[in-house]
N, CA, C and O atoms as a DFTB+ gen file, in Angstrom:
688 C
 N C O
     1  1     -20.593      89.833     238.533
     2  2     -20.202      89.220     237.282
     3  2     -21.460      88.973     236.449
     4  3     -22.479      88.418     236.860
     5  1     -21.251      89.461     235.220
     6  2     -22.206      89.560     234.260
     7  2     -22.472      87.577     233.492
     8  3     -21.582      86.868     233.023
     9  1     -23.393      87.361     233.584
    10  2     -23.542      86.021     232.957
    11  2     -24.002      86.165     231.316
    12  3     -25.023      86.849     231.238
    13  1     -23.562      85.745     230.128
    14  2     -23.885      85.947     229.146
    15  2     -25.138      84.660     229.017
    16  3     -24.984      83.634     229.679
    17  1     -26.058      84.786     228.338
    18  2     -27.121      84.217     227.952
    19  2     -26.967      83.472     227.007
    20  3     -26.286      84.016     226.138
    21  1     -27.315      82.351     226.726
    22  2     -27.572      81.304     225.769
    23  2     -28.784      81.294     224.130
    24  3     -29.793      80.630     223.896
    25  1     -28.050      82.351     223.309
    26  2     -29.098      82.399     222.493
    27  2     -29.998      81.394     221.769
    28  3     -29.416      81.052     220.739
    29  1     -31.405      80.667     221.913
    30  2     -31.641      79.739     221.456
    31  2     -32.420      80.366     220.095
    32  3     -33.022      81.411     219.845
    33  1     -31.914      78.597     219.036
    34  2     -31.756      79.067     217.658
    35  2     -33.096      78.372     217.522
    36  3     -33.350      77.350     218.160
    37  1     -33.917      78.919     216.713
    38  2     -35.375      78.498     215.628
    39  2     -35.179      76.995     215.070
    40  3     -34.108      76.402     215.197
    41  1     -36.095      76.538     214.561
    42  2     -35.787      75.396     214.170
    43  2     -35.186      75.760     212.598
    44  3     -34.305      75.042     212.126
    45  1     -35.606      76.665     211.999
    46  2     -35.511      76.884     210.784
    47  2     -33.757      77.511     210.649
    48  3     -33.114      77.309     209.619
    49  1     -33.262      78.145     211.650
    50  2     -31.825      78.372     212.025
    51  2     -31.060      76.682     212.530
    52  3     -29.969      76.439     212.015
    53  1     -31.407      76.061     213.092
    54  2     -30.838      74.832     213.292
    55  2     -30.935      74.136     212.015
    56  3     -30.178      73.169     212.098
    57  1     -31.527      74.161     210.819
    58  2     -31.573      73.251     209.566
    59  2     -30.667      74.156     208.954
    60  3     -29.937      73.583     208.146
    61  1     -30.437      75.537     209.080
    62  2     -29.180      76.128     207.870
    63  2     -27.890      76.247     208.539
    64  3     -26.885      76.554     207.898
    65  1     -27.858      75.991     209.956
    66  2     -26.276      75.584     210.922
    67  2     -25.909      74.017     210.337
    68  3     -24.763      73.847     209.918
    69  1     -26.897      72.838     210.303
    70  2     -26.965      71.513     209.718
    71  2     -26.188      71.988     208.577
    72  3     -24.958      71.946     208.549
    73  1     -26.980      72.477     207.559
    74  2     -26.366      72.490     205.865
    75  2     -25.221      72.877     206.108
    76  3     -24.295      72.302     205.536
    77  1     -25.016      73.677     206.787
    78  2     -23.447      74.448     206.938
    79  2     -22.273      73.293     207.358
    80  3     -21.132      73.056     206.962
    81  1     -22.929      72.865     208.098
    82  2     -22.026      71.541     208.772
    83  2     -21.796      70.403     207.564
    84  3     -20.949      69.515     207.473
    85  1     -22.808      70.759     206.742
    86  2     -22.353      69.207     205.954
    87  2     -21.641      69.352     204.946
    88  3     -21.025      68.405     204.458
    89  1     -21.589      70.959     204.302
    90  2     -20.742      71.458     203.379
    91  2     -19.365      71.041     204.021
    92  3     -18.600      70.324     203.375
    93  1     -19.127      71.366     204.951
    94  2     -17.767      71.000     205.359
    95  2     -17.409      69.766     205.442
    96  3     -16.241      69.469     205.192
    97  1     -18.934      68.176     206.045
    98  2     -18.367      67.195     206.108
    99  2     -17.966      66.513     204.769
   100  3     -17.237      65.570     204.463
   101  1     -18.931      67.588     203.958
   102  2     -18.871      66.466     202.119
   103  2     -17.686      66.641     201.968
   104  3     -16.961      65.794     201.446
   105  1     -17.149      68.129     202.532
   106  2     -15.269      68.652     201.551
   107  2     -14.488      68.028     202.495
   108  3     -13.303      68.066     202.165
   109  1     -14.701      67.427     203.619
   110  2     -13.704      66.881     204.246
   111  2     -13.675      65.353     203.859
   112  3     -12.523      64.930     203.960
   113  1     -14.560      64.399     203.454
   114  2     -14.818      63.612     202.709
   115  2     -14.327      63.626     201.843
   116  3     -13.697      62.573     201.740
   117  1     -14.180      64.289     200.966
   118  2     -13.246      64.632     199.496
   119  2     -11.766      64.367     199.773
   120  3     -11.056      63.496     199.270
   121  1     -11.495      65.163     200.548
   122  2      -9.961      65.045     200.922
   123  2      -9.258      64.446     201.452
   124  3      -8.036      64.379     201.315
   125  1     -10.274      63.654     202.486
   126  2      -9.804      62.580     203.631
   127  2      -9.337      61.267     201.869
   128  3      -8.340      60.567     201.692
   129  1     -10.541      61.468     200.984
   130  2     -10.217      60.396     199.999
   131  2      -9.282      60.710     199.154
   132  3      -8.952      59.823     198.368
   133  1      -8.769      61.697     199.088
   134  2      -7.665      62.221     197.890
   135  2      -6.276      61.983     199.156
   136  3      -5.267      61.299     198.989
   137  1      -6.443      62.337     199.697
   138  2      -5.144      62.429     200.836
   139  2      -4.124      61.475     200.402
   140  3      -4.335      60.371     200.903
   141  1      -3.057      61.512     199.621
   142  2      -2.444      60.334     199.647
   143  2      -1.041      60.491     199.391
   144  3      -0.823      61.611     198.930
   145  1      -0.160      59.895     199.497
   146  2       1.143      60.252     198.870
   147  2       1.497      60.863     197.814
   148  3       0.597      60.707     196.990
   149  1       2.394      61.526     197.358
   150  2       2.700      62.032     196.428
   151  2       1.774      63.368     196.132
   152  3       2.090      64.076     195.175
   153  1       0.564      63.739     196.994
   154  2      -0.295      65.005     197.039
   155  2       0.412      66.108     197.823
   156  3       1.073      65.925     198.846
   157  1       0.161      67.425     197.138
   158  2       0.500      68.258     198.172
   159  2      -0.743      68.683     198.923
   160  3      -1.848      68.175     198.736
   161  1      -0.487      69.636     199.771
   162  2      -1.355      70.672     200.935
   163  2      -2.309      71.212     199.747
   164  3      -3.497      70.965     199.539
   165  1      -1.234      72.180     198.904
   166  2      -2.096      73.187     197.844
   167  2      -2.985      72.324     197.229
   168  3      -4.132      72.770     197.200
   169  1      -2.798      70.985     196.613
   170  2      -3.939      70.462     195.945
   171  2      -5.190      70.013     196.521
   172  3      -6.231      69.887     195.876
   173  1      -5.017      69.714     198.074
   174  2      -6.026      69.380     198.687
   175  2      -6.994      70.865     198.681
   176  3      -8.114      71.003     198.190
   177  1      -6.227      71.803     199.334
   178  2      -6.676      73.053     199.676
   179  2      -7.597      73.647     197.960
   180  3      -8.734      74.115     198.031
   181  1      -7.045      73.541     196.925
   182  2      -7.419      73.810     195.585
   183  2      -8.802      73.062     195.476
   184  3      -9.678      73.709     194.903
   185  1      -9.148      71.787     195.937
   186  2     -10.500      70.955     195.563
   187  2     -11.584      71.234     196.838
   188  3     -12.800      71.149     196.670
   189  1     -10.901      71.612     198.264
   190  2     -11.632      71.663     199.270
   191  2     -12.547      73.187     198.606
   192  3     -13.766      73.315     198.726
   193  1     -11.290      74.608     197.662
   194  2     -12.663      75.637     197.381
   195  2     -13.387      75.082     196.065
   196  3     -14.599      75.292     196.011
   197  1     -12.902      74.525     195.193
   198  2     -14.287      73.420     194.335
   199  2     -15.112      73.464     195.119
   200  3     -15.935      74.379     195.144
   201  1     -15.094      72.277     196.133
   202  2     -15.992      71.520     196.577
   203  2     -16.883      72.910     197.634
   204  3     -18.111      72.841     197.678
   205  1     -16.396      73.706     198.164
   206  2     -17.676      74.352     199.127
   207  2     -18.172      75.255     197.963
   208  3     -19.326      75.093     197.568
   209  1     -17.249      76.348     197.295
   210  2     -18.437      77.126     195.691
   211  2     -18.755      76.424     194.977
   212  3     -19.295      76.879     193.968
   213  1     -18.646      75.413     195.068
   214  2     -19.869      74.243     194.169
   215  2     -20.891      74.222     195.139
   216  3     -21.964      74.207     194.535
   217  1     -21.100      74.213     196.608
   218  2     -22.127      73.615     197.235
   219  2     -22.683      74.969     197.623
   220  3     -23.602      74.988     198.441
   221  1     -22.048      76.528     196.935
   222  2     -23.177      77.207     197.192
   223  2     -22.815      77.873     198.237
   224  3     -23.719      78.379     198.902
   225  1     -21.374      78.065     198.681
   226  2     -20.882      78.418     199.823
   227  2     -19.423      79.079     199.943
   228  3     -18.733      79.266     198.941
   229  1     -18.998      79.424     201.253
   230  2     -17.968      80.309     200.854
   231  2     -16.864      80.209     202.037
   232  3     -17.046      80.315     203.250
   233  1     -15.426      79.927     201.179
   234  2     -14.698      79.870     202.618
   235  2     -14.541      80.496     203.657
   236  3     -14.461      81.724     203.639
   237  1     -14.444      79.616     205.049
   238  2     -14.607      80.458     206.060
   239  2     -13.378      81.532     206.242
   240  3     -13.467      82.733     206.499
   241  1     -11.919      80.543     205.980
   242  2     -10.754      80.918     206.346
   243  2      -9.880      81.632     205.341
   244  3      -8.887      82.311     205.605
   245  1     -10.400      81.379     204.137
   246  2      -9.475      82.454     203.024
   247  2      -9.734      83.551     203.051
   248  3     -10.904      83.907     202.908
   249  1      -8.303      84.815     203.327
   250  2      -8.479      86.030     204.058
   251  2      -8.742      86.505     204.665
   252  3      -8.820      87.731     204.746
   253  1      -9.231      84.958     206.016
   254  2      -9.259      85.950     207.804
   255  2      -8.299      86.578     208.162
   256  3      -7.120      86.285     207.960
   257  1      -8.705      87.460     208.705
   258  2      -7.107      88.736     208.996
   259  2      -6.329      88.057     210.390
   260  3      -5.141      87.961     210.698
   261  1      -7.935      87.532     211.240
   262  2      -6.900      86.799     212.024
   263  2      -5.644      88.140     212.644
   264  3      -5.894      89.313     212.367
   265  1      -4.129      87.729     213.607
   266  2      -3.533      88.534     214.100
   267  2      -2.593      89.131     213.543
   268  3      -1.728      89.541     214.318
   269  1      -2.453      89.319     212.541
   270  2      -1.759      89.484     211.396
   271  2      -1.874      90.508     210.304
   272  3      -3.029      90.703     209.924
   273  1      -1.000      91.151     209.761
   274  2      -1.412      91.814     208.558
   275  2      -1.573      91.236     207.367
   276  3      -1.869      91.911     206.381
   277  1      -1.406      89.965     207.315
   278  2      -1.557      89.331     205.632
   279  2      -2.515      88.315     206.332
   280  3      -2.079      87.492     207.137
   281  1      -3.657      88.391     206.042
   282  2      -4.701      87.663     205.587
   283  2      -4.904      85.913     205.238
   284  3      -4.933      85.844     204.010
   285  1      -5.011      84.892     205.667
   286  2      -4.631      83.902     205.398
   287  2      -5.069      82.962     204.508
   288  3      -6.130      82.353     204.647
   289  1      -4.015      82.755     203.253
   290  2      -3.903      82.274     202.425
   291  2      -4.966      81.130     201.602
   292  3      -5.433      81.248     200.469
   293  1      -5.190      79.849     202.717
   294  2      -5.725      79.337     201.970
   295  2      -7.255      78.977     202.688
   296  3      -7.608      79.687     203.630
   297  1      -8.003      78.046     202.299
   298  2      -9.288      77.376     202.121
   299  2      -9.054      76.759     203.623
   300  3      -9.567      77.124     204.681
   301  1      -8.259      75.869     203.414
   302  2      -8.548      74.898     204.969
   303  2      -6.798      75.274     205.723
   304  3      -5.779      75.912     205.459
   305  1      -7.167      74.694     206.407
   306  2      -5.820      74.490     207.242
   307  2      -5.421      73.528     207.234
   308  3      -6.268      72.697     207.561
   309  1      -4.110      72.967     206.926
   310  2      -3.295      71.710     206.977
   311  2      -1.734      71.516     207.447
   312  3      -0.740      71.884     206.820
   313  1      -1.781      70.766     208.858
   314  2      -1.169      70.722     209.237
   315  2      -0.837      69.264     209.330
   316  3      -1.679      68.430     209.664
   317  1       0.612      68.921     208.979
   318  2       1.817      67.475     209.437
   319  2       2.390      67.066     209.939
   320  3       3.551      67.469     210.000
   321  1       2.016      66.130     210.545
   322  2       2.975      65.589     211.521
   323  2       3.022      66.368     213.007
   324  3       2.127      66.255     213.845
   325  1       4.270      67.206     213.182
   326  2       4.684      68.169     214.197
   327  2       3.988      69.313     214.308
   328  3       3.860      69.811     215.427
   329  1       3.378      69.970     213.097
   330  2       2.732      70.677     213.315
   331  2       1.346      70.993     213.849
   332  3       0.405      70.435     213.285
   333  1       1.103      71.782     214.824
   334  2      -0.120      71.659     215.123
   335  2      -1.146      72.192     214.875
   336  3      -2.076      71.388     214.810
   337  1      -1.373      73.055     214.726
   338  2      -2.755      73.739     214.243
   339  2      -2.359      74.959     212.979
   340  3      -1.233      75.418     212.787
   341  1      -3.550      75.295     212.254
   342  2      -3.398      76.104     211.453
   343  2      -2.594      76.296     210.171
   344  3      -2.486      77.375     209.588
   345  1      -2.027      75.113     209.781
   346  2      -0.832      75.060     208.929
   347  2      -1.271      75.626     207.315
   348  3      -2.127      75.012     206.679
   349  1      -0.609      76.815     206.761
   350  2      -1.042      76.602     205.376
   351  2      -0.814      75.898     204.397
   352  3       0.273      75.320     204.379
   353  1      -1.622      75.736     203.423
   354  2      -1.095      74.774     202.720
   355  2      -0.635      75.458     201.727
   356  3      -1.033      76.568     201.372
   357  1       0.424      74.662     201.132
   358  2       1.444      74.717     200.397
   359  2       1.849      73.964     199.176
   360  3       0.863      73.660     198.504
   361  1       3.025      73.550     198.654
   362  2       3.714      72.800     197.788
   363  2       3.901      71.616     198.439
   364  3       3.660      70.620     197.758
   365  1       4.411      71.361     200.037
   366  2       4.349      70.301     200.811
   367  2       4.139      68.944     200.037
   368  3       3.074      68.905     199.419
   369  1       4.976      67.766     199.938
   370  2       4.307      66.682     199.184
   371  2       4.205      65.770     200.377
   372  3       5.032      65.386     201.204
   373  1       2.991      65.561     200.206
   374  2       2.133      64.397     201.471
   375  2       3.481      62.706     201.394
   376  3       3.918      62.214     200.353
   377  1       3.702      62.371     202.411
   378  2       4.566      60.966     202.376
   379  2       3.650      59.568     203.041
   380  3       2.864      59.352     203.963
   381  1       4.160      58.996     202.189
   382  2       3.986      57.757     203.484
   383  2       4.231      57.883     205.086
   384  3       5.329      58.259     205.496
   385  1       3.239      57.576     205.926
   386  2       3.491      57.469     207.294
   387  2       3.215      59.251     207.790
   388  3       3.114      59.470     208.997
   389  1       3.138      60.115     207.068
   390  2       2.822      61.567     207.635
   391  2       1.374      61.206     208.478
   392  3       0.720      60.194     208.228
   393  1       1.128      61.842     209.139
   394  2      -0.507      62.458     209.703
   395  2      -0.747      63.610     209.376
   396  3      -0.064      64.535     209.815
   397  1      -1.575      63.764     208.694
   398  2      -2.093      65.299     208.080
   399  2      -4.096      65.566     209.011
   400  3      -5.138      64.913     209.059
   401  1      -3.576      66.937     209.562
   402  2      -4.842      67.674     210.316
   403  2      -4.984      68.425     209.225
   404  3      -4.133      69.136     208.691
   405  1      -6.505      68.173     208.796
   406  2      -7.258      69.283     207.800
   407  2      -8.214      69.936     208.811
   408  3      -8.483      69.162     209.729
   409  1      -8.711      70.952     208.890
   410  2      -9.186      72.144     209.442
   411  2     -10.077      72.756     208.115
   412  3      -9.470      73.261     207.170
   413  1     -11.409      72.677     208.126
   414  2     -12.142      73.727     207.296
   415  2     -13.477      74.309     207.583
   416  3     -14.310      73.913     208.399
   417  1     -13.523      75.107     206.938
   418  2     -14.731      75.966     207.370
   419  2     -15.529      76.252     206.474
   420  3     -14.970      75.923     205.428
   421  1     -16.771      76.781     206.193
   422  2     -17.459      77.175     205.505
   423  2     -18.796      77.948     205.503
   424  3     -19.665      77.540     206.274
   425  1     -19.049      78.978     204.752
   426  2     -20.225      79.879     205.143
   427  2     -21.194      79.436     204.162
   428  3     -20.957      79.353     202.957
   429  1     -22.508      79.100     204.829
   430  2     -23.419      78.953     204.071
   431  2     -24.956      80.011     204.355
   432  3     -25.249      80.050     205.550
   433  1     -25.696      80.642     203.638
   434  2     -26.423      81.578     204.298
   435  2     -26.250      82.153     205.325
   436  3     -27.118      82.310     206.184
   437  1     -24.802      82.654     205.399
   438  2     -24.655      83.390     206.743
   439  2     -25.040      82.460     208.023
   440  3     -25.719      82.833     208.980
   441  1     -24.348      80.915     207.805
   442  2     -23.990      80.365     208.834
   443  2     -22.771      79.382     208.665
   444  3     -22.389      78.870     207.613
   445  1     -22.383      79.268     209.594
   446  2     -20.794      78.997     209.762
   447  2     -20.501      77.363     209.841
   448  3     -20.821      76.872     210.923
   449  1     -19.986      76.518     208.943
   450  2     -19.617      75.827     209.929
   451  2     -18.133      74.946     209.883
   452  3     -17.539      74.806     208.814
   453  1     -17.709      74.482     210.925
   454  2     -16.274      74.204     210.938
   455  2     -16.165      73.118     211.617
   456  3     -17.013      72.759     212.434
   457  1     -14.572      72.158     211.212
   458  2     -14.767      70.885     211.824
   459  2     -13.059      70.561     210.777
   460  3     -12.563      71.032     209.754
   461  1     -12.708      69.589     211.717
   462  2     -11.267      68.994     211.565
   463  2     -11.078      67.568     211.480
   464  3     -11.601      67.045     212.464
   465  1     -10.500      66.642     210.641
   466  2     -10.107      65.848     210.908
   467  2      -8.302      65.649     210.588
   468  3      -7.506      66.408     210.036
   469  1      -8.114      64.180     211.257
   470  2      -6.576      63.484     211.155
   471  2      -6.956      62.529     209.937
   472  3      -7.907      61.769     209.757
   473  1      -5.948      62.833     209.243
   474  2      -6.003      61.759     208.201
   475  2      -4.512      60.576     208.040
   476  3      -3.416      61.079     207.790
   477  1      -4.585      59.700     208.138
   478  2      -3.387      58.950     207.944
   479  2      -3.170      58.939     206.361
   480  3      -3.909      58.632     205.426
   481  1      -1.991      59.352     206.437
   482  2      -1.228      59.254     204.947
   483  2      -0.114      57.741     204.432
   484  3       1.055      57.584     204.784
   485  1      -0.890      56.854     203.579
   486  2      -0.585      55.543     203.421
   487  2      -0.259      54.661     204.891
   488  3      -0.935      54.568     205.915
   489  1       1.282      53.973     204.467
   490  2       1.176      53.597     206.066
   491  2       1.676      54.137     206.968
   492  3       2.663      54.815     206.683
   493  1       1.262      54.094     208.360
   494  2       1.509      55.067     209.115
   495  2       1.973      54.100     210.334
   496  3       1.264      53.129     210.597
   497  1       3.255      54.374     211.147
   498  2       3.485      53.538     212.357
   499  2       2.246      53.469     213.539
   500  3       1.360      54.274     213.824
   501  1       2.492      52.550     213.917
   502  2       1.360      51.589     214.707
   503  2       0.918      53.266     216.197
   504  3      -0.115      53.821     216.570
   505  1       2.596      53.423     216.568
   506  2       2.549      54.566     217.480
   507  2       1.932      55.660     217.562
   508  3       1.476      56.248     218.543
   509  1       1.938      56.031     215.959
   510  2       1.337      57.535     215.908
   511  2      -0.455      56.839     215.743
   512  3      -1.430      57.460     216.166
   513  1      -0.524      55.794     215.214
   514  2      -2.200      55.565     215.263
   515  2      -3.129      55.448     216.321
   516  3      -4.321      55.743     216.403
   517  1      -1.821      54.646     217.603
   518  2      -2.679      54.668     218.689
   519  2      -2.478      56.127     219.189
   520  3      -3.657      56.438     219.357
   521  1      -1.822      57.125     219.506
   522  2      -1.756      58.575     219.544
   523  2      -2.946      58.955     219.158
   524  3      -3.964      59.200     219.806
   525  1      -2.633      58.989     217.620
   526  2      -4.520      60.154     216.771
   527  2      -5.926      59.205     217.952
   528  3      -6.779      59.847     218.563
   529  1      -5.822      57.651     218.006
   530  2      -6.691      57.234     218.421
   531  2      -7.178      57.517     219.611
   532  3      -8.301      58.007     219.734
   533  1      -6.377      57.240     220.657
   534  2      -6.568      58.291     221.777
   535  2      -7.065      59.681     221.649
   536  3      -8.212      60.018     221.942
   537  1      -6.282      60.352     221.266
   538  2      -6.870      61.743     221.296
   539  2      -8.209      61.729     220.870
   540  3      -9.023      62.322     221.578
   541  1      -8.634      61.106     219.739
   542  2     -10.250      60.708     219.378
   543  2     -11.083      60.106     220.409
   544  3     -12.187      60.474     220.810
   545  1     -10.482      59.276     220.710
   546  2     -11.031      59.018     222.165
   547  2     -11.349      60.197     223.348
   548  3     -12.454      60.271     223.884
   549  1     -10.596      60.807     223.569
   550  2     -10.767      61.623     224.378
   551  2     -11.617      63.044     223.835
   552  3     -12.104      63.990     224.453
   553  1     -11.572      62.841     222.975
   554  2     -12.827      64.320     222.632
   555  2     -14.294      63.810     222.372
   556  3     -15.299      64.455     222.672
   557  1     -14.286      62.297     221.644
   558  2     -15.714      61.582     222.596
   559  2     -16.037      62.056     223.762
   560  3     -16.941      62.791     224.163
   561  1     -15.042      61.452     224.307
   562  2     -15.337      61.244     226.065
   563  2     -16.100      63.216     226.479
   564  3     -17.082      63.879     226.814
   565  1     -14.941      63.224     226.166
   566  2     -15.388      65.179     226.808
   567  2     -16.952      65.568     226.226
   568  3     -17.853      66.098     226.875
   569  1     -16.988      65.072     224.595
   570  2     -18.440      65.252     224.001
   571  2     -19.711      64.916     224.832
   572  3     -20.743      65.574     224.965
   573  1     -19.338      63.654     225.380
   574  2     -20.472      63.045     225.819
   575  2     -20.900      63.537     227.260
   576  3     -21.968      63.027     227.598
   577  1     -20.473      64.204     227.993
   578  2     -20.504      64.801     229.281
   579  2     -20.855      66.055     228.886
   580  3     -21.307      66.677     229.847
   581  1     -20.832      66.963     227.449
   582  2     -20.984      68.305     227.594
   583  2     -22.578      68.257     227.797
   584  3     -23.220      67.211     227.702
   585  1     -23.127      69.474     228.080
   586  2     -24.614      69.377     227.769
   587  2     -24.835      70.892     228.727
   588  3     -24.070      71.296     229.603
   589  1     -25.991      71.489     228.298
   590  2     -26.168      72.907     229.026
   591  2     -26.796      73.033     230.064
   592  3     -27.877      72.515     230.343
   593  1     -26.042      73.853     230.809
   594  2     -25.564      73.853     232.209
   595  2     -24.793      73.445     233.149
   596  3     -24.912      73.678     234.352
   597  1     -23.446      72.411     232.255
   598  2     -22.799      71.703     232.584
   599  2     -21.505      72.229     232.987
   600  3     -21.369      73.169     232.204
   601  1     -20.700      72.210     233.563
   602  2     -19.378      72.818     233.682
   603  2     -18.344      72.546     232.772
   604  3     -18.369      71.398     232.328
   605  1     -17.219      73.451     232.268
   606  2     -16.380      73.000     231.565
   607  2     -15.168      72.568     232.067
   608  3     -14.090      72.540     231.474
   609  1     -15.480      72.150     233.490
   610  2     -14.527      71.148     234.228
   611  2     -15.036      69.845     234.002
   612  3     -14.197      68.952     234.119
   613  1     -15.978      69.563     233.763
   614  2     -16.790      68.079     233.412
   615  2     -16.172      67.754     232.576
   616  3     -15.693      66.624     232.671
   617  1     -15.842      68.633     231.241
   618  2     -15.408      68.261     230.176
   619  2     -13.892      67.928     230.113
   620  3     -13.450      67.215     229.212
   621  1     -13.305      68.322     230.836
   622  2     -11.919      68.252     231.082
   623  2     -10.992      67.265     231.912
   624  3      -9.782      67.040     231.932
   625  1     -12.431      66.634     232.788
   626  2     -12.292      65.708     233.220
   627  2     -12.363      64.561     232.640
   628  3     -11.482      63.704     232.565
   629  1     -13.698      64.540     232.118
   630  2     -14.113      63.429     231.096
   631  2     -12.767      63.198     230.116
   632  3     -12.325      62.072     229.885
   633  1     -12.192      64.412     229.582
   634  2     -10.852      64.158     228.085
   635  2      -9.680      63.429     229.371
   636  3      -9.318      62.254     229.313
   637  1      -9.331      64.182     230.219
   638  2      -8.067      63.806     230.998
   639  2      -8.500      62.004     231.771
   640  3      -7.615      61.153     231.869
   641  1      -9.843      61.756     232.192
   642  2      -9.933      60.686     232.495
   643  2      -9.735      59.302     231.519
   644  3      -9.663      58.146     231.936
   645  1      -9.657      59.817     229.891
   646  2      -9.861      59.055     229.273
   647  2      -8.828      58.718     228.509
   648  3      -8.749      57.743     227.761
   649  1      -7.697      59.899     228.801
   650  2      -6.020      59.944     228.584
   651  2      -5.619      59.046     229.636
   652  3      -4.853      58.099     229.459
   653  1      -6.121      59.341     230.671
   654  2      -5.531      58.090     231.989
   655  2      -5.589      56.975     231.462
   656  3      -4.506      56.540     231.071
   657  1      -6.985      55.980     231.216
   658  2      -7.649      54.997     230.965
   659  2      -6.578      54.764     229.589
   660  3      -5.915      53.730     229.662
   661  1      -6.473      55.163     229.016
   662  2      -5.583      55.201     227.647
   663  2      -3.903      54.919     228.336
   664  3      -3.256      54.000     227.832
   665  1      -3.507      55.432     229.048
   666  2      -2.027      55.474     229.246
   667  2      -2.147      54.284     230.066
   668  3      -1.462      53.330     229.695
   669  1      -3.016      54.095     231.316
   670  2      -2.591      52.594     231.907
   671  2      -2.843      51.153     230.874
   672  3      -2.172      50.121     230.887
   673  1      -3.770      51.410     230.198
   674  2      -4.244      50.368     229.382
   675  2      -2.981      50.139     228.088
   676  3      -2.771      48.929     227.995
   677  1      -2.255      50.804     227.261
   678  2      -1.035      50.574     227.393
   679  2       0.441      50.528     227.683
   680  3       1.367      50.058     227.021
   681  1       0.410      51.295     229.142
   682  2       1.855      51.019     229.712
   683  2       2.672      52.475     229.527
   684  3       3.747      52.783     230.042
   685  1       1.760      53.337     228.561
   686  2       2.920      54.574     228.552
   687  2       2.386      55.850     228.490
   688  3       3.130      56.831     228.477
């Protein structure tokens, strides 16, 4: 079995992976603050490409071909409620109590970068908060155990140990 190698990046490649990363955190910032009732998907998705060709950059996800013959539609991904990953955005009008997953990406000098958050939409039941919260919890947990040379059973342990710790601590 062939072991693939760990390409290590320059310092001057680690400061344009950074910029890349923050293009995405400024546009996710944007939206996490616009997110609100009465918004749709499409309008978020409409300011998230503002916000990265303003910063000089280019979406990751508009017209990845991805498995598909049509190319996908928009800027970020937004998904509600039930849905889980990848959702396009749409006409969709954001409600009270929804949870909306934004998903975006962005190319900056030919470096990539991508990152998701949960956003609560106005008020949201107590249930689904401790839910998103947990799960946040648990991708800490897995974060903090990764490191190179580490197994990706460590990590799986660390998320599932911290779903345990989460389910006895309240009852379900």
């Amino acid at each position: 079995m062939r072991r693939e190698q760990v390409e290590i990046k320059s310092r001057s490649e680690i400061l344009l992976m950074r910029e890349a990363g923050l293009v995405v955190w400024r546009t996710l910032e944007k939206l996490r603050a616009e997110a609100c009732p009465g918004v749709t998907t499409l309008d978020l998705d409409d300011l998230a490409e503002q916000t990265i060709r303003g910063a000089g950059a280019v979406p990751s996800f508009k017209g990845y071909p991805g498995n598909s013959t049509v190319p996908f539609p928009g800027v970020i991904c937004a998904s509600v409620n039930e849905e889980v990953v990848h959702g396009i955005p749409s006409r969709r009008v954001l409600r009270d109590g929804d949870l909306l997953s934004i998903d975006c990406g962005a190319i900056l000098e030919g470096w990539h970068g991508d990152s998701a958050i949960t956003v609560p939409i106005g008020e949201v039941a107590p249930d689904k908060l401790a839910l998103s919260a947990a799960c946040e919890r648990s991708l800490w947990a897995g974060l903090a155990v990764a490191h190179l040379g580490g197994r990706l059973t460590d990590i799986s342990h660390a998320v599932e140990s911290s779903v345990l710790a989460d389910e006895r601590a309240t009852g379900s």
